[in-house]
C-alpha positions as CSV (number, residue, x, y, z in Angstrom):
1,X,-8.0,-28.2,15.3
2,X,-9.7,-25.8,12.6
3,X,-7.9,-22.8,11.5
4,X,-8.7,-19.9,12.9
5,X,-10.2,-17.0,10.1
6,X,-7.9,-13.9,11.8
7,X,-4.7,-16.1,12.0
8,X,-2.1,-13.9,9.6
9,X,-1.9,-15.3,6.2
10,X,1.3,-17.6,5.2
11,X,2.7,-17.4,1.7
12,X,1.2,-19.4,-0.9
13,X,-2.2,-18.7,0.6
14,X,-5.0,-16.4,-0.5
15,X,-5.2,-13.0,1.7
16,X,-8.8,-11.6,2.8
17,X,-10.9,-10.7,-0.1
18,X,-10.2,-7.2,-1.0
19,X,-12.5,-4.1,0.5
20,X,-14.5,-2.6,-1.8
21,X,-13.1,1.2,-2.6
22,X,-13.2,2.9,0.2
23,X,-9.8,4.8,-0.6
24,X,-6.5,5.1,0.5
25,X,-5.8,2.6,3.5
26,X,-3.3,3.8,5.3
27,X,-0.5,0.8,6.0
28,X,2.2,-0.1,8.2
29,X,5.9,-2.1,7.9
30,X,9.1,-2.2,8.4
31,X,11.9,-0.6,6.5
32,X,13.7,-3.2,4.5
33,X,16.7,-1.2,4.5
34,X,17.4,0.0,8.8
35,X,14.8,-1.7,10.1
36,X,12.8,1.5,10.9
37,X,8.9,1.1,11.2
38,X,7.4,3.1,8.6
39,X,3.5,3.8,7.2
40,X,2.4,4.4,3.9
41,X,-0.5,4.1,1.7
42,X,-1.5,1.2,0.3
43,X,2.0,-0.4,0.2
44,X,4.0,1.9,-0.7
45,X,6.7,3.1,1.3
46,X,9.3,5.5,2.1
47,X,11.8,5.7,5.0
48,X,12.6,9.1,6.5
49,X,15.5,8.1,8.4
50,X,17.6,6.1,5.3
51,X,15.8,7.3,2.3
52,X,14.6,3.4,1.4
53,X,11.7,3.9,-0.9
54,X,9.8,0.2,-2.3
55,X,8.6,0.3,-6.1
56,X,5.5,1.6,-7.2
57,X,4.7,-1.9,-8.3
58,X,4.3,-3.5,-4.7
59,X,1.5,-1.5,-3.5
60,X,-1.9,-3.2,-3.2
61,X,-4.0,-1.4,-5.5
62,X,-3.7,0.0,-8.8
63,X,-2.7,4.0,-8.8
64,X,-5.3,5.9,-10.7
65,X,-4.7,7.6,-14.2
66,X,-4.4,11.3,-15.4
67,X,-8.5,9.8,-16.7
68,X,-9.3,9.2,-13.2
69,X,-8.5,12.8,-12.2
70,X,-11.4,14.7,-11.0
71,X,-9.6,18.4,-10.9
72,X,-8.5,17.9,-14.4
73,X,-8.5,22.5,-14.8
74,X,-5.0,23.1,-16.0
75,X,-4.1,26.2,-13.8
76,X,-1.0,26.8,-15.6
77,X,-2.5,27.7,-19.0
């Protein structure tokens, strides 16, 4: 029987190619610390009800530079 192309992805395999930019993708799990289902962005989580936050490092795309910002008009000056 062939594999099926929406059956989840086990480890060691290779995900879906990734969507061109169409910004932030709003993403779901569940908190590794109480269990709690939680959304993010792109990977990266935090848990209101225990405080759990995941690294920076695990979301699934690169976070833009101070470059990349577009309102760069230092209001504090």
């Amino acid at each position: 029987m062939s594999a099926r192309s929406d059956s989840p992805v086990r480890d060691g395999e290779a995900g879906p190619a990734p969507v061109p930019d169409e910004g932030p993708q709003i993403t779901q799990a569940e908190c590794r610390q109480c269990g709690t289902h939680i959304a993010g962005l792109d990977g990266r989580y935090s848990c209101g009800v225990c405080g759990w936050v995941n690294h920076h490092s695990e979301g699934h795309r690169q976070l833009p530079t101070a470059d990349d910002d577009t309102d760069t008009t230092n209001h504090l000056a």
